[in-house]
C-alpha positions in Angstrom: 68.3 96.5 79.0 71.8 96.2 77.7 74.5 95.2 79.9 77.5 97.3 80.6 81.3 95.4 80.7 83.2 96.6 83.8 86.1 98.5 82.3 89.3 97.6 83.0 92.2 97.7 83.6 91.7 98.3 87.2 93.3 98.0 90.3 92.0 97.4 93.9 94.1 98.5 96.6 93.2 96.6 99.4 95.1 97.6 103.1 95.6 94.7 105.3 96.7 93.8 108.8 95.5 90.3 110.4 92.9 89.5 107.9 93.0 85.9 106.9 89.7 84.8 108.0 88.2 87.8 105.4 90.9 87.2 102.5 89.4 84.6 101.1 85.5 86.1 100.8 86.8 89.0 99.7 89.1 88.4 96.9 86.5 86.0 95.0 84.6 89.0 94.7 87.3 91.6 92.3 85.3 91.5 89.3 86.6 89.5 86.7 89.4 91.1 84.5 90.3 93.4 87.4 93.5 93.2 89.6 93.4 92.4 93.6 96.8 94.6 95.1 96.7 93.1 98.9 99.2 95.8 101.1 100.2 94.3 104.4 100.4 96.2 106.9 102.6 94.1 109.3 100.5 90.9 109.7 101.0 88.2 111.5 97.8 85.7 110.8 99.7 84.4 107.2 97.7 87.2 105.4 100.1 87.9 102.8 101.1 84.1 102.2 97.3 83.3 101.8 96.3 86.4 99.6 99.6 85.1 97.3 98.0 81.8 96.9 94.8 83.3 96.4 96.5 85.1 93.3 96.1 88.0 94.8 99.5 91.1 94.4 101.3 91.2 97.6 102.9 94.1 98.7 104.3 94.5 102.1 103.9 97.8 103.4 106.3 97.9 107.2 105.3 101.5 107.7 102.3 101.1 110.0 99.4 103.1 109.0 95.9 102.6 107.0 97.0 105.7 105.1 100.8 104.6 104.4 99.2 100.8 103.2 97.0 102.5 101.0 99.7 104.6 99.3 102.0 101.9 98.8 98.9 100.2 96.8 98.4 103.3 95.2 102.0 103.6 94.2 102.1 100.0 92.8 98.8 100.4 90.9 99.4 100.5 87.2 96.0 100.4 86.1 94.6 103.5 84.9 91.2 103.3 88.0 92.3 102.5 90.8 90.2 101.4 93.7 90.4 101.4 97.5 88.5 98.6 99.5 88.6 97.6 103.2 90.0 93.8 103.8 88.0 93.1 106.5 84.7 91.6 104.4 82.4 94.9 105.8 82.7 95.6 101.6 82.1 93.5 98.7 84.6 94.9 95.8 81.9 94.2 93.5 79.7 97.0 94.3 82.7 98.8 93.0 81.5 98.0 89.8 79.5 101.0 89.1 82.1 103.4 90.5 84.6 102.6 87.8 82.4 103.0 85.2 80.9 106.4 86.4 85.0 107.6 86.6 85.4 105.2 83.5 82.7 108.0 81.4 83.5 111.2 83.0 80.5 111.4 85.2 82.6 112.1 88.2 86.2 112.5 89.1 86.3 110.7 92.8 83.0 108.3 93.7 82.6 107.4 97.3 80.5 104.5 99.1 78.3 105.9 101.4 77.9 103.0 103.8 74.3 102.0 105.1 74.9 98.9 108.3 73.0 95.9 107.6 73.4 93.7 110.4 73.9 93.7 114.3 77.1 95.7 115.0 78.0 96.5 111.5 78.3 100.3 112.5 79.1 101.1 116.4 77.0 103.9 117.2 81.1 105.9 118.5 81.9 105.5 115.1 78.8 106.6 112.8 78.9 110.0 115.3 82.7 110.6 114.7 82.3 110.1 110.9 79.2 112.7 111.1 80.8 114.9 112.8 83.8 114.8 110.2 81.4 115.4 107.1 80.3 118.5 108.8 83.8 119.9 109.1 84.1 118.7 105.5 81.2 120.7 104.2 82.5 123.8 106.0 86.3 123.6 105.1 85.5 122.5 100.9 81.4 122.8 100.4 80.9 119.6 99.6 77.7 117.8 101.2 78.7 113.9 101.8 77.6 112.3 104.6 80.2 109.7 104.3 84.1 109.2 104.0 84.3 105.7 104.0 87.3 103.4 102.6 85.4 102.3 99.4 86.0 104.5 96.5 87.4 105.0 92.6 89.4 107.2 91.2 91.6 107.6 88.0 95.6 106.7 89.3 97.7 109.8 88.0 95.7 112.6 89.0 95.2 110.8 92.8 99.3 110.9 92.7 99.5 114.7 91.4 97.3 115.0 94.7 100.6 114.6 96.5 98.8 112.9 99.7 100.7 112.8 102.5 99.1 111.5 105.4 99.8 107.9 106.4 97.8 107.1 109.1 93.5 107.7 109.4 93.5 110.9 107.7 94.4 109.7 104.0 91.1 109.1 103.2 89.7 112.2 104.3 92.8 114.1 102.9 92.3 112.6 99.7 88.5 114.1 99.6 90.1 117.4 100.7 92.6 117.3 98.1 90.3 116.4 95.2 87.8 119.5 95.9 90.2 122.0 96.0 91.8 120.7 93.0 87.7 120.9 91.8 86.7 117.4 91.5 83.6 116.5 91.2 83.5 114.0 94.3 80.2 111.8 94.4 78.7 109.5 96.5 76.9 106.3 96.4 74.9 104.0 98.7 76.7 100.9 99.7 76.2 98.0 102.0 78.3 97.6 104.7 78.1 94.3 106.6 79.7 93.0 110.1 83.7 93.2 109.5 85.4 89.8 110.4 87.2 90.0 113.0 88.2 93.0 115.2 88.5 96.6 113.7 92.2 97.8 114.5 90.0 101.7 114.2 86.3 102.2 115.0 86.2 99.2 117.0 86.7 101.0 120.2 85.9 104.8 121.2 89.9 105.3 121.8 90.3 104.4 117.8 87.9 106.6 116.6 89.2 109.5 118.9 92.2 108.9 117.4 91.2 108.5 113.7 88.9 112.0 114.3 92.2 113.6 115.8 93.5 112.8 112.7 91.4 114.1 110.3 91.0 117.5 112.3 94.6 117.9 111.5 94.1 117.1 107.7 91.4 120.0 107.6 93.7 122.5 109.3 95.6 122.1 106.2 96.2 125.1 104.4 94.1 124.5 100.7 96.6 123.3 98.0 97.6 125.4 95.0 95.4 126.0 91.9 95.1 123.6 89.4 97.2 121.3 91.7 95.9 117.3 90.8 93.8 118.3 88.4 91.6 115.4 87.0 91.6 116.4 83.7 
């Protein structure tokens, strides 16, 4: 079997807030050749020090928010892929590797991780039912069929900007998804997978987080559908 290079450039936006114990396990793993674009998020653990000396970009996002972190990567990405990956060590970037390449030969426009829990806790049962629930309200507000909208995923930089996101808070991610099929993406999934997190989530780590995170994303899919041919991929 021939082996396939990762293409690059590319760059990983990774959001973070308090994440020092996870920094360093999860920056050895950017593939090689690819760039690590750490976005804290206000933290107060030495993450942004640490993730400098790790060789890691640094750029500090005050604005609290997962969504407003992961635009301000997204905004400082210059790579034409860019990634998203959680901080917390629940992801290894590397299985980003065939997500890039997929978007890398036009076999999809957006690829998402579908997340399957391996290990005790990896998934609280609060927050697998509110991410269910959301991918039902997906399928009926765009058609697509995902049964995920986790944080891992790879898109092509310009036409994620001429999405014009503008959530900063839980609902980027799902807006993003929303965005991308009405501009008619093809969105894909594949199976990731997901490990304990390290540390405590700041989101699905209590039933008042997820509420809040679902709360968002109803509001993103009460959103009126954006123009034609707005963020195009092509």
């Amino acid at each position: 079997m021939t082996a396939h290079p990762a293409p690059a450039p590319v760059d990983v936006v990774l959001p973070c807030l308090d994440e020092a114990a996870a920094l360093p396990w999860v920056l050895a793993r950017i593939p090689d050749g690819w760039r690590a674009i750490v976005v804290d998020n206000g933290s107060t653990d030495g993450s942004a020090a640490l993730a400098r000396r790790l060789g890691a970009t640094v750029v500090r996002e005050p604005r609290r928010g997962f969504g407003a972190a992961c635009h301000a990567g997204l905004l400082a990405a210059d790579a034409d892929i860019v990634c998203f990956c959680d901080c917390d060590g629940s992801l290894d970037p590397r299985l980003l590797v065939p997500f890039v390449r997929a978007v890398h030969d036009g076999d999809s426009d957006l690829v998402l991780g579908r997340r399957r829990p391996e290990g005790r806790g990896a998934w609280p049962a609060h927050a697998r039912f509110g991410n269910l629930a959301l991918a039902r309200m997906l399928h009926r507000r765009t058609g697509l069929r995902l049964h995920d909208l986790g944080p891992l995923r790879a898109a092509r930089r310009t036409p994620l900007l001429d999405l014009g996101l503008t959530d900063r808070r839980s609902g980027y991610p799902l807006q993003m998804v929303v965005r991308a099929a009405d501009a008619g993406w093809r969105v894909t999934e594949r199976d990731v997978p997901y490990r304990p997190r390290t540390g405590r989530s700041k989101v699905t780590g209590t039933w008042r987080g997820t509420w809040h995170a679902v709360r968002d994303m109803r509001t993103v899919l009460r959103q009126p559908p954006a123009a034609p041919g707005a963020g195009s991929p092509r």
